[in-house]
mmCIF file as Biopython writes it, N, C-alpha, C and O atoms, coordinates in Angstrom:
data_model
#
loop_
_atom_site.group_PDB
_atom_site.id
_atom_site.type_symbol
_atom_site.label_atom_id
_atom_site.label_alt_id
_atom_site.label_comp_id
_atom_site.label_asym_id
_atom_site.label_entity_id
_atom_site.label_seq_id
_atom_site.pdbx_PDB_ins_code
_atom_site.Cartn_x
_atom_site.Cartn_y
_atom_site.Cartn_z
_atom_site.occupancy
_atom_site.B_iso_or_equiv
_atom_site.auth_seq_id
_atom_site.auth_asym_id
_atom_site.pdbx_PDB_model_num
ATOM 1   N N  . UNK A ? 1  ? -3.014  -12.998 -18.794 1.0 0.0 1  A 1 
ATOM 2   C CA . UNK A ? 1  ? -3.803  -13.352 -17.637 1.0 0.0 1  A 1 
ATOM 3   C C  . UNK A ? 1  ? -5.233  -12.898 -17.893 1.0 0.0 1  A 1 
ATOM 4   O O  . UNK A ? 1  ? -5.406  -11.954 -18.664 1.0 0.0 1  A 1 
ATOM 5   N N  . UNK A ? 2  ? -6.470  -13.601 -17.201 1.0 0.0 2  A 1 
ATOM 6   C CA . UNK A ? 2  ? -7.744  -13.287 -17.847 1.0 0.0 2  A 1 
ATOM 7   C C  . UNK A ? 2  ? -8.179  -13.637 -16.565 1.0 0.0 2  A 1 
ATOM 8   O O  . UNK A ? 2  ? -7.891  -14.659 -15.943 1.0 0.0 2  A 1 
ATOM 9   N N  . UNK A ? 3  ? -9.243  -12.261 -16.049 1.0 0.0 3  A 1 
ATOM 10  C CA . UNK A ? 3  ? -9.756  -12.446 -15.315 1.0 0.0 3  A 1 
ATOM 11  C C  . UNK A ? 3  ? -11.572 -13.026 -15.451 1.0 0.0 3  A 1 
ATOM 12  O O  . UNK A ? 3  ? -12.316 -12.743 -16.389 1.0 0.0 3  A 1 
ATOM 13  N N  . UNK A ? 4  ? -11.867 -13.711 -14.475 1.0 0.0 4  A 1 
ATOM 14  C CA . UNK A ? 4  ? -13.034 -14.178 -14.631 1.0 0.0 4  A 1 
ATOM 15  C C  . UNK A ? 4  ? -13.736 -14.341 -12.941 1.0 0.0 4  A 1 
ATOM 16  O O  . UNK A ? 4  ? -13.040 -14.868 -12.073 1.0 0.0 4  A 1 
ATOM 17  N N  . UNK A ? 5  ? -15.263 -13.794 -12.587 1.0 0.0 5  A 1 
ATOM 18  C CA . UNK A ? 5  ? -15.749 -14.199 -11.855 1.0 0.0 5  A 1 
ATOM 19  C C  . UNK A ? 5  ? -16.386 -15.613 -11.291 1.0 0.0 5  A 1 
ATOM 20  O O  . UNK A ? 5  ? -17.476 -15.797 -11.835 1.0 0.0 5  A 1 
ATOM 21  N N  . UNK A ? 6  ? -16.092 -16.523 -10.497 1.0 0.0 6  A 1 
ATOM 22  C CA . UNK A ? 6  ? -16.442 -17.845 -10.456 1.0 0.0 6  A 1 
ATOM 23  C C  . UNK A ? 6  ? -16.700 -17.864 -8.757  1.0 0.0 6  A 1 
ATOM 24  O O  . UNK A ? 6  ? -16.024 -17.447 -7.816  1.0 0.0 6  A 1 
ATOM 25  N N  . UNK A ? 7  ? -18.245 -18.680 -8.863  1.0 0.0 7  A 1 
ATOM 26  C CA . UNK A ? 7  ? -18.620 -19.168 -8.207  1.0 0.0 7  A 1 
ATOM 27  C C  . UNK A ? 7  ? -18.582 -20.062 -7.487  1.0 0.0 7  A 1 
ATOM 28  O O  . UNK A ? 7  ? -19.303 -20.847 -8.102  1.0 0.0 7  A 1 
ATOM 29  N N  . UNK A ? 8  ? -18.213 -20.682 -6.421  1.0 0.0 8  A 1 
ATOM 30  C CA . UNK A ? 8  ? -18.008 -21.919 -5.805  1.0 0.0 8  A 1 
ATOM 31  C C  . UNK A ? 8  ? -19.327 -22.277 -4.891  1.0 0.0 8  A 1 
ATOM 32  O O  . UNK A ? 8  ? -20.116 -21.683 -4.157  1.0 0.0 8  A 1 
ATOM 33  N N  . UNK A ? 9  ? -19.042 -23.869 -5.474  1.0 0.0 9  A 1 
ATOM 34  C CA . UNK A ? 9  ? -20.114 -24.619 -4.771  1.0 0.0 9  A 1 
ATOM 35  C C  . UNK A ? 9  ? -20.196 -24.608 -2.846  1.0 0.0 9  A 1 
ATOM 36  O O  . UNK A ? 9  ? -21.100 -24.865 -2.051  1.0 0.0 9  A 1 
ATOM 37  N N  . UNK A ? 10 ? -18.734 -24.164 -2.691  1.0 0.0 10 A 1 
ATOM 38  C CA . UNK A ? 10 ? -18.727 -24.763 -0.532  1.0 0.0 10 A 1 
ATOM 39  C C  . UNK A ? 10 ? -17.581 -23.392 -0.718  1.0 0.0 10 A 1 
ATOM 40  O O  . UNK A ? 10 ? -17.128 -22.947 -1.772  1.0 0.0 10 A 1 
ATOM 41  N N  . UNK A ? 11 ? -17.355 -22.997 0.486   1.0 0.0 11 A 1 
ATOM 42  C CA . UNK A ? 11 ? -16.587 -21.723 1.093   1.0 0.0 11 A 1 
ATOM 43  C C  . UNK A ? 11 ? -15.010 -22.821 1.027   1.0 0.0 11 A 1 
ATOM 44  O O  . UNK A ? 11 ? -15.007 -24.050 1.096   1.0 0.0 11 A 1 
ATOM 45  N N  . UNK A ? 12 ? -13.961 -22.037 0.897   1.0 0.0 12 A 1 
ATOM 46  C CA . UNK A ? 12 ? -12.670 -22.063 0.657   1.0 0.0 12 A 1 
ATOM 47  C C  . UNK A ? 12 ? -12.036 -21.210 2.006   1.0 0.0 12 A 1 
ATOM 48  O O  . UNK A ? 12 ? -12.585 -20.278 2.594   1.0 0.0 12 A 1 
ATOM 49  N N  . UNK A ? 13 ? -10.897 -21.740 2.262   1.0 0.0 13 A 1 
ATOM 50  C CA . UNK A ? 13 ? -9.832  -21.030 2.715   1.0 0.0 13 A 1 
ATOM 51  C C  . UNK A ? 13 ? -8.838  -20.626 2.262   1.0 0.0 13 A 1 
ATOM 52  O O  . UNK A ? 13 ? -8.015  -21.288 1.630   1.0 0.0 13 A 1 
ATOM 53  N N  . UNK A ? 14 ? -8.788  -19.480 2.528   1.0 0.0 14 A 1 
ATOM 54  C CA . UNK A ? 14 ? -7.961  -18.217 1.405   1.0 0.0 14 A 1 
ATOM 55  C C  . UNK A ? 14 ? -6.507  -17.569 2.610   1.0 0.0 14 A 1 
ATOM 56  O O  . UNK A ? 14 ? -6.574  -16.674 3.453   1.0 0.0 14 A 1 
ATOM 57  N N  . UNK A ? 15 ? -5.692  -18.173 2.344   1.0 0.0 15 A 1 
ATOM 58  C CA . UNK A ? 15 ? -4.488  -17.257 3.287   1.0 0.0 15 A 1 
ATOM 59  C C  . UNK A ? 15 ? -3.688  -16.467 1.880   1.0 0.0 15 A 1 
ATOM 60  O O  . UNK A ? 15 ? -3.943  -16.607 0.684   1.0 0.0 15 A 1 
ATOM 61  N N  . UNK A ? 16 ? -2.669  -15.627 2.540   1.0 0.0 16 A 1 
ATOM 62  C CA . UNK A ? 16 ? -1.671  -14.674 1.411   1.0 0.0 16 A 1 
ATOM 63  C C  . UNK A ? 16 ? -1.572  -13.638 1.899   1.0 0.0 16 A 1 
ATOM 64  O O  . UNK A ? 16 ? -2.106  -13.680 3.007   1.0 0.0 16 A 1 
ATOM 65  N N  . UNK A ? 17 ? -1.122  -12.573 1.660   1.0 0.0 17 A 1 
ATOM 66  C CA . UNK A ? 17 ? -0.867  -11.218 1.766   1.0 0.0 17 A 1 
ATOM 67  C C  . UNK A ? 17 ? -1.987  -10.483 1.887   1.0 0.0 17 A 1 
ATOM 68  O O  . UNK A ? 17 ? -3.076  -11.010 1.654   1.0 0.0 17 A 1 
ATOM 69  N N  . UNK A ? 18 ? -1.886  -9.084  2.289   1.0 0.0 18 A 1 
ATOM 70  C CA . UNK A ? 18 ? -3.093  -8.442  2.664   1.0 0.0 18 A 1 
ATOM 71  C C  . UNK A ? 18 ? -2.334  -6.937  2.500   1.0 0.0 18 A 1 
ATOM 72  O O  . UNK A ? 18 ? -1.105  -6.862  2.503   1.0 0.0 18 A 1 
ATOM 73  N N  . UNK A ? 19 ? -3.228  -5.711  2.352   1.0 0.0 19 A 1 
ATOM 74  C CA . UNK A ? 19 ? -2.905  -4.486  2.406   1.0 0.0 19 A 1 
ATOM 75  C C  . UNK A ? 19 ? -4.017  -3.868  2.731   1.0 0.0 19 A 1 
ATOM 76  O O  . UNK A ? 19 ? -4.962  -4.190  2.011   1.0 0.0 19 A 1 
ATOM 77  N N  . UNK A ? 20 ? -4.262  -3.080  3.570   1.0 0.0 20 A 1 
ATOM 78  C CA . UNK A ? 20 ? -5.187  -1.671  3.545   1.0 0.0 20 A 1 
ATOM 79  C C  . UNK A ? 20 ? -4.855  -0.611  2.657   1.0 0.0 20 A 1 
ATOM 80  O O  . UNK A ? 20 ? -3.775  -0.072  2.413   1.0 0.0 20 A 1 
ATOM 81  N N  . UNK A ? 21 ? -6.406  -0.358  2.074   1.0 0.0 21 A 1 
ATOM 82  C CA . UNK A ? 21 ? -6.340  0.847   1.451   1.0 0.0 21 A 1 
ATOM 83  C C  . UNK A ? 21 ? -7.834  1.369   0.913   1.0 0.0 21 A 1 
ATOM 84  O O  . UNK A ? 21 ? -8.846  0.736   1.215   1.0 0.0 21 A 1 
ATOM 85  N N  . UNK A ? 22 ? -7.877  2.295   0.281   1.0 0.0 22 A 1 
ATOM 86  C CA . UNK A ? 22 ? -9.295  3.172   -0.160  1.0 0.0 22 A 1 
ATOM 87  C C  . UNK A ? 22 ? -9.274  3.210   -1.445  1.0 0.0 22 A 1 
ATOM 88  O O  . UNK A ? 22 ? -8.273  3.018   -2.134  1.0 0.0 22 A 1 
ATOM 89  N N  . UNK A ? 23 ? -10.676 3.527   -1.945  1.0 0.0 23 A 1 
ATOM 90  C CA . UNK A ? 23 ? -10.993 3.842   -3.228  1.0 0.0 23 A 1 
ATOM 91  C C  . UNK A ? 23 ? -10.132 4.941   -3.895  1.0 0.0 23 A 1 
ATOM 92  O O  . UNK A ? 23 ? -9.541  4.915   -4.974  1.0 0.0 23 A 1 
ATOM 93  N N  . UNK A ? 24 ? -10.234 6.068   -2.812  1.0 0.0 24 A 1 
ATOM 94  C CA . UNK A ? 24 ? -9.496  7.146   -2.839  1.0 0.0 24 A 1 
ATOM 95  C C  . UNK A ? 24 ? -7.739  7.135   -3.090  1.0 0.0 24 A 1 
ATOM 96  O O  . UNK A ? 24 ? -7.082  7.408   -4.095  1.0 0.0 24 A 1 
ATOM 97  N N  . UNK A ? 25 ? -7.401  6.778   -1.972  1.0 0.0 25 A 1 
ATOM 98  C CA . UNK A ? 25 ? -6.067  6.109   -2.291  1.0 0.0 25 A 1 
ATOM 99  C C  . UNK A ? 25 ? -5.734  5.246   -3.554  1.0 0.0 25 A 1 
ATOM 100 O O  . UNK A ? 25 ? -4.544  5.172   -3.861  1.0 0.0 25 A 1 
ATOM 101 N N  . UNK A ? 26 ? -6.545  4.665   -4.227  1.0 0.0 26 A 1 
ATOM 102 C CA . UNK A ? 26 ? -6.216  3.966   -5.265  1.0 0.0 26 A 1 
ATOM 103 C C  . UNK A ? 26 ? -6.026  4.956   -6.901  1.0 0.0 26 A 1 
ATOM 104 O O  . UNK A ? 26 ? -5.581  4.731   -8.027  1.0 0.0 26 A 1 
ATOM 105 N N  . UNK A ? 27 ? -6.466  5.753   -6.396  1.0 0.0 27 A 1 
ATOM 106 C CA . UNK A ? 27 ? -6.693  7.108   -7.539  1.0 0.0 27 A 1 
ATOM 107 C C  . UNK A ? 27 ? -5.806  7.225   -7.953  1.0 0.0 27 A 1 
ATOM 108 O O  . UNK A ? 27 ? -5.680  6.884   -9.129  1.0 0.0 27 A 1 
ATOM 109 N N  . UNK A ? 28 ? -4.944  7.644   -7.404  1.0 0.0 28 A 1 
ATOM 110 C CA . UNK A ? 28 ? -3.365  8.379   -7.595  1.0 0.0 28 A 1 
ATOM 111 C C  . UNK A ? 28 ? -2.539  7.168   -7.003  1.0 0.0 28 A 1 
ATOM 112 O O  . UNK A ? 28 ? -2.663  6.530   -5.958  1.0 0.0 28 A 1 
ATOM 113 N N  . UNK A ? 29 ? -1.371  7.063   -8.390  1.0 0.0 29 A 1 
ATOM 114 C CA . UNK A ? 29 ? -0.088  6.339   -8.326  1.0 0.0 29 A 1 
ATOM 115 C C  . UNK A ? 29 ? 0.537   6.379   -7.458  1.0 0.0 29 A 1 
ATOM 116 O O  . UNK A ? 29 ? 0.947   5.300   -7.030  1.0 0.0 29 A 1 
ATOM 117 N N  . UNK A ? 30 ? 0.879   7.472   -6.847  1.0 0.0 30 A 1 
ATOM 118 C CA . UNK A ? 30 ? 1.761   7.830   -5.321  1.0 0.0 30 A 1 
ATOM 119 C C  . UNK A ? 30 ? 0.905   7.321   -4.133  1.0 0.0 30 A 1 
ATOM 120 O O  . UNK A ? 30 ? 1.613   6.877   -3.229  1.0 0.0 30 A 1 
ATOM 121 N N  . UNK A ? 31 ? -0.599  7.257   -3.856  1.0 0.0 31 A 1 
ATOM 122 C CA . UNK A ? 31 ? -0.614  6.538   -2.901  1.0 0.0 31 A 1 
ATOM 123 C C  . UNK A ? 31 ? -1.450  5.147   -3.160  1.0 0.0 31 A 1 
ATOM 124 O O  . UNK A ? 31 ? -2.011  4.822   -2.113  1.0 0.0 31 A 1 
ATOM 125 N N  . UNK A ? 32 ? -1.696  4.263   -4.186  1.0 0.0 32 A 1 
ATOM 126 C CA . UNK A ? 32 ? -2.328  3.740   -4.459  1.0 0.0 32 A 1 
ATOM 127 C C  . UNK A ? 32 ? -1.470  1.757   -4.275  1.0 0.0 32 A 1 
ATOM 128 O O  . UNK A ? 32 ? -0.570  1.253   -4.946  1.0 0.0 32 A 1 
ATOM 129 N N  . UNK A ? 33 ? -2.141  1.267   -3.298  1.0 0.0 33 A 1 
ATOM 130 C CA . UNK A ? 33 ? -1.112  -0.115  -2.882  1.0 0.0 33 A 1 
ATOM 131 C C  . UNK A ? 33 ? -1.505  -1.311  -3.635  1.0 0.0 33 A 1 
ATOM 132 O O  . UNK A ? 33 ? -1.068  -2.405  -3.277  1.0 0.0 33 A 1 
ATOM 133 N N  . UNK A ? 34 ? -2.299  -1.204  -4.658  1.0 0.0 34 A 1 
ATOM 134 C CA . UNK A ? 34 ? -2.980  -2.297  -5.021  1.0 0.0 34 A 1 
ATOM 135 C C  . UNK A ? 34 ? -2.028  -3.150  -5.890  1.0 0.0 34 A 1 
ATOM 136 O O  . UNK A ? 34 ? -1.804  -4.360  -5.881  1.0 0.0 34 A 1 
ATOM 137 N N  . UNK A ? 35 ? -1.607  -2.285  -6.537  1.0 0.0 35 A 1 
ATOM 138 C CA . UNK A ? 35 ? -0.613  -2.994  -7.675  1.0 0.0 35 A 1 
ATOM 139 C C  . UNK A ? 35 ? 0.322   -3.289  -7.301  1.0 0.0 35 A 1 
ATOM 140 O O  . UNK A ? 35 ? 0.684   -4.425  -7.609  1.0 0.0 35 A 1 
ATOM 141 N N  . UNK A ? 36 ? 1.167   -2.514  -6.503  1.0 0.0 36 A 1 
ATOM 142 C CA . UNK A ? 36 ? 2.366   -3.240  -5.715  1.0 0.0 36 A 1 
ATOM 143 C C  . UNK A ? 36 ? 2.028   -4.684  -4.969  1.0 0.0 36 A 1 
ATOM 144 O O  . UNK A ? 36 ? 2.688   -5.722  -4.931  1.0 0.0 36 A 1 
ATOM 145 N N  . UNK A ? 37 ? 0.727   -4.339  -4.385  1.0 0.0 37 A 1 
ATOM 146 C CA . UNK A ? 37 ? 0.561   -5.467  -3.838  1.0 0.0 37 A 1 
ATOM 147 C C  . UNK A ? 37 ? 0.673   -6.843  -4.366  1.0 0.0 37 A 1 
ATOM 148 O O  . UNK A ? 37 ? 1.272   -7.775  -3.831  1.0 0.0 37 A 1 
ATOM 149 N N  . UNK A ? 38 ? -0.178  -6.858  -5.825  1.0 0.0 38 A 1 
ATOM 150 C CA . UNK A ? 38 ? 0.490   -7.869  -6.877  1.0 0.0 38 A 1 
ATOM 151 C C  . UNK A ? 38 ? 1.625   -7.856  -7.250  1.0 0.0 38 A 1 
ATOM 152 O O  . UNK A ? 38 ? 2.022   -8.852  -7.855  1.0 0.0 38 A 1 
ATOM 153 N N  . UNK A ? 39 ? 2.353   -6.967  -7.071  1.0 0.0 39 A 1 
ATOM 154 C CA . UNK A ? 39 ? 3.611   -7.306  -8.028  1.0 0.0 39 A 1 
ATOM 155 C C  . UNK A ? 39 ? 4.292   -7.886  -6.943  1.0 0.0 39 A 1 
ATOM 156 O O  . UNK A ? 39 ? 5.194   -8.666  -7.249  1.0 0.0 39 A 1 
ATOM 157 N N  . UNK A ? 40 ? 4.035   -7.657  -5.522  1.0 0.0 40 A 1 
ATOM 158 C CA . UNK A ? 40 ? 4.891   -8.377  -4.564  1.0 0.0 40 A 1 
ATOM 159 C C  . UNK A ? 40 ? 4.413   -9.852  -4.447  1.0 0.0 40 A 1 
ATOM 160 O O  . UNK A ? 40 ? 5.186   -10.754 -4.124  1.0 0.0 40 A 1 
ATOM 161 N N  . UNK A ? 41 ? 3.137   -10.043 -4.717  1.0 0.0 41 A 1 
ATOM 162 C CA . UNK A ? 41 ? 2.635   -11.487 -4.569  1.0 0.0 41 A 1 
ATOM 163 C C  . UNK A ? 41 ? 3.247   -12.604 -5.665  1.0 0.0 41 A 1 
ATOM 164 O O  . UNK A ? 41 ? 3.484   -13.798 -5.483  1.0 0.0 41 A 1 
ATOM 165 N N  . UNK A ? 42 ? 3.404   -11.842 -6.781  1.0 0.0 42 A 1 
ATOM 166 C CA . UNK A ? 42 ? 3.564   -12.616 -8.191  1.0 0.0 42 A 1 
ATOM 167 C C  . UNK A ? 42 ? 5.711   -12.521 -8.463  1.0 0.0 42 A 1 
ATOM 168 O O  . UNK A ? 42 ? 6.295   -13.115 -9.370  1.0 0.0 42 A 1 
ATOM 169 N N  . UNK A ? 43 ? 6.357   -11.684 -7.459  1.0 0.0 43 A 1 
ATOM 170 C CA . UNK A ? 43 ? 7.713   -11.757 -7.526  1.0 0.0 43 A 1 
ATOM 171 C C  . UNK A ? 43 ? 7.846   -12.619 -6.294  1.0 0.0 43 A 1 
ATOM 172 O O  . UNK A ? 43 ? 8.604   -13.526 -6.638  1.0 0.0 43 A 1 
ATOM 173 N N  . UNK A ? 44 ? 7.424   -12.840 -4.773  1.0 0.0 44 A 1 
ATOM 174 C CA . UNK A ? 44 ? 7.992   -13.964 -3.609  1.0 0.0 44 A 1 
ATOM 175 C C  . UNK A ? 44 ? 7.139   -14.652 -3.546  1.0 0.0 44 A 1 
ATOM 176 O O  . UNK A ? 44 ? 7.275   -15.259 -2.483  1.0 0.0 44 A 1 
ATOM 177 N N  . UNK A ? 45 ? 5.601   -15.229 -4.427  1.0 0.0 45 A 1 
ATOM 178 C CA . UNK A ? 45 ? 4.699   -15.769 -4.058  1.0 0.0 45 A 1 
ATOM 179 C C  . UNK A ? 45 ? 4.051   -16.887 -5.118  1.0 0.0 45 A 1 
ATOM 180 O O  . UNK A ? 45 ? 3.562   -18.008 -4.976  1.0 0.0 45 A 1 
ATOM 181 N N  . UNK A ? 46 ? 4.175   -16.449 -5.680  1.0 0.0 46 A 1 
ATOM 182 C CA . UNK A ? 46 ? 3.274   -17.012 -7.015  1.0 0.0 46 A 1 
ATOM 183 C C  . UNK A ? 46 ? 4.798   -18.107 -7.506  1.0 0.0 46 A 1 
ATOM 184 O O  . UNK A ? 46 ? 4.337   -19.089 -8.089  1.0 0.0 46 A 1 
ATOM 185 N N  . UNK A ? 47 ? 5.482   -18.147 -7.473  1.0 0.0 47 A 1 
ATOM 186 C CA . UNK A ? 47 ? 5.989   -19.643 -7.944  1.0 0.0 47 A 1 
ATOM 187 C C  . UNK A ? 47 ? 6.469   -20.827 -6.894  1.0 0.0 47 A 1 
ATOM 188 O O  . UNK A ? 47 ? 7.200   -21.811 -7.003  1.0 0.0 47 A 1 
ATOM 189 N N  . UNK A ? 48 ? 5.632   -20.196 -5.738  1.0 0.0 48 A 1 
ATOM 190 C CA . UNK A ? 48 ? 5.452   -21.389 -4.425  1.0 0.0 48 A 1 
ATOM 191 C C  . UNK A ? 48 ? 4.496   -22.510 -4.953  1.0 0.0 48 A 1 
ATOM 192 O O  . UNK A ? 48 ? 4.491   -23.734 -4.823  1.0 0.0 48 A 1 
ATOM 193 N N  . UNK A ? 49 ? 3.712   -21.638 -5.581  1.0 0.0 49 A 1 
ATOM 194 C CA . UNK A ? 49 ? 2.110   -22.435 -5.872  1.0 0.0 49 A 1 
ATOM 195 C C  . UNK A ? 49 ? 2.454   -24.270 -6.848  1.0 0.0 49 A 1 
ATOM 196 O O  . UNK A ? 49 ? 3.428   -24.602 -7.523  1.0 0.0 49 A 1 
ATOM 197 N N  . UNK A ? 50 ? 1.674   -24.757 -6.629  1.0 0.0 50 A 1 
ATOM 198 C CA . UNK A ? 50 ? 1.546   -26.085 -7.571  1.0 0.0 50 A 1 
ATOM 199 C C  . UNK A ? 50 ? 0.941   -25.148 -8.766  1.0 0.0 50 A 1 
ATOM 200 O O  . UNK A ? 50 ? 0.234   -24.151 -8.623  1.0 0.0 50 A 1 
ATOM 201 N N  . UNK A ? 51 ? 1.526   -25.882 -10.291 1.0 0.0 51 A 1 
ATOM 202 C CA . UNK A ? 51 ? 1.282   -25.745 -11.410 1.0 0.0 51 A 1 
ATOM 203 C C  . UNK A ? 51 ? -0.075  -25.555 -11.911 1.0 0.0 51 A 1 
ATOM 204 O O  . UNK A ? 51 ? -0.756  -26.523 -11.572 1.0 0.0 51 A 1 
ATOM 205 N N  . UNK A ? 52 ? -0.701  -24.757 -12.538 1.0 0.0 52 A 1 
ATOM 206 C CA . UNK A ? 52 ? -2.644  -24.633 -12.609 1.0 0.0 52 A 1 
ATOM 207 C C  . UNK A ? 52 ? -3.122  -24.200 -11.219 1.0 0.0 52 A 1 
ATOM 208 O O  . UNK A ? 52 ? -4.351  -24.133 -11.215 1.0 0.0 52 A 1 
ATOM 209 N N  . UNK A ? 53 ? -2.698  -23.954 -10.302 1.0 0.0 53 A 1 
ATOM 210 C CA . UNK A ? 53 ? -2.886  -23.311 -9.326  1.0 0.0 53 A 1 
ATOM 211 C C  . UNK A ? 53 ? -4.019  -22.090 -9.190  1.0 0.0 53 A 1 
ATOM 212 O O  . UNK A ? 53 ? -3.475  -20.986 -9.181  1.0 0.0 53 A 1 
ATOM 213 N N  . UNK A ? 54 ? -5.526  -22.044 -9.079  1.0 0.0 54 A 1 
ATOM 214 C CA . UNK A ? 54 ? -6.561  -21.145 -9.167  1.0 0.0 54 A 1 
ATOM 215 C C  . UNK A ? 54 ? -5.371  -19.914 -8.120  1.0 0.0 54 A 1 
ATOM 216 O O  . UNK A ? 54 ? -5.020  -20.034 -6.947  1.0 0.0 54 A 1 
ATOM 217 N N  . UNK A ? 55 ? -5.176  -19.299 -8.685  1.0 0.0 55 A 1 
ATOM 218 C CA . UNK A ? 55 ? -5.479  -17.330 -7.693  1.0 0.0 55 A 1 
ATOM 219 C C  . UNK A ? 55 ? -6.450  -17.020 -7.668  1.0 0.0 55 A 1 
ATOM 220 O O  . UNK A ? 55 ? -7.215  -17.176 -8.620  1.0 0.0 55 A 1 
ATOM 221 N N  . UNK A ? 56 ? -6.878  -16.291 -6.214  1.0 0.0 56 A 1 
ATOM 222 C CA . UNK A ? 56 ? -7.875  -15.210 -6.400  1.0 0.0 56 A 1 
ATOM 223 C C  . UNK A ? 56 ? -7.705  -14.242 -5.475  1.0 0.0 56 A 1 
ATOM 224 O O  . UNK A ? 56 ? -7.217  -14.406 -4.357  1.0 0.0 56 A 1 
ATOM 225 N N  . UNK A ? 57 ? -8.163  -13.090 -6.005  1.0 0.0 57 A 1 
ATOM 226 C CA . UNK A ? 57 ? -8.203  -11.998 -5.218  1.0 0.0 57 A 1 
ATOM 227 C C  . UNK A ? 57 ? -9.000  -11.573 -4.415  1.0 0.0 57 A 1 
ATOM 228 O O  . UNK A ? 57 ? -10.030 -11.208 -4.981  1.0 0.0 57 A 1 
ATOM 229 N N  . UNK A ? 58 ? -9.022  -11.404 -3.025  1.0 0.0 58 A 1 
ATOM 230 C CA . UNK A ? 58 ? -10.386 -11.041 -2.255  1.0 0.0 58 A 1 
ATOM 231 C C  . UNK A ? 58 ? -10.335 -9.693  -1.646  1.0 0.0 58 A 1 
ATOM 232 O O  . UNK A ? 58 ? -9.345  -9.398  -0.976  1.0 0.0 58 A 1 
ATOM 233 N N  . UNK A ? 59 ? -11.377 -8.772  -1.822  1.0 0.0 59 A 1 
ATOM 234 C CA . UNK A ? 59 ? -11.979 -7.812  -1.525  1.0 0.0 59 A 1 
ATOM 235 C C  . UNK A ? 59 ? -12.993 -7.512  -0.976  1.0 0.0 59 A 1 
ATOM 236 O O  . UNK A ? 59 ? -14.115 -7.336  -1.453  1.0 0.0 59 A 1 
ATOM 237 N N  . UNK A ? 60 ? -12.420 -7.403  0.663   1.0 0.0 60 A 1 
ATOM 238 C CA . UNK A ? 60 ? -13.288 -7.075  1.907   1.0 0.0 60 A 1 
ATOM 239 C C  . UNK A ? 60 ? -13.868 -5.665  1.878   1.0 0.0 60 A 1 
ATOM 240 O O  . UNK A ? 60 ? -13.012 -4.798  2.056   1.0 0.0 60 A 1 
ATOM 241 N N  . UNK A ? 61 ? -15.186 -5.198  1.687   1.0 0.0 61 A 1 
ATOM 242 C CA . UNK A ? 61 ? -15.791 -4.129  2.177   1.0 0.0 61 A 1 
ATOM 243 C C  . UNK A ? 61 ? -16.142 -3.585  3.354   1.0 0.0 61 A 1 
ATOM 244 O O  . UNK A ? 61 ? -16.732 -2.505  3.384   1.0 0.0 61 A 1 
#
């Protein structure tokens, strides 16, 4: 998998899963949700999608 930043020409609508969490929290394995969070998206989620299917990840500040 290869990540890449891309620009779009017009705003998109983005639905999927969501988690709260902190910089802090992401530090340490025991409280850190980020990765689970993918691994839950990519085990009940990711073979819903049509084939070539863009993912992306969004990160609200």
């Amino acid at each position: 998998m290869t990540s890449q930043i891309k620009e779009l020409p017009e705003a998109i609508t983005c639905k999927g899963i969501s988690v709260r969490t902190t910089n802090n929290a992401e530090i340490s394995e025991d409280t850190a949700k980020l990765g689970r969070l993918w691994q839950k998206f990519y085990q009940n989620h990711a073979s819903d999608l049509p084939k070539g299917e863009d993912i992306y990840g969004v990160y609200q500040l």
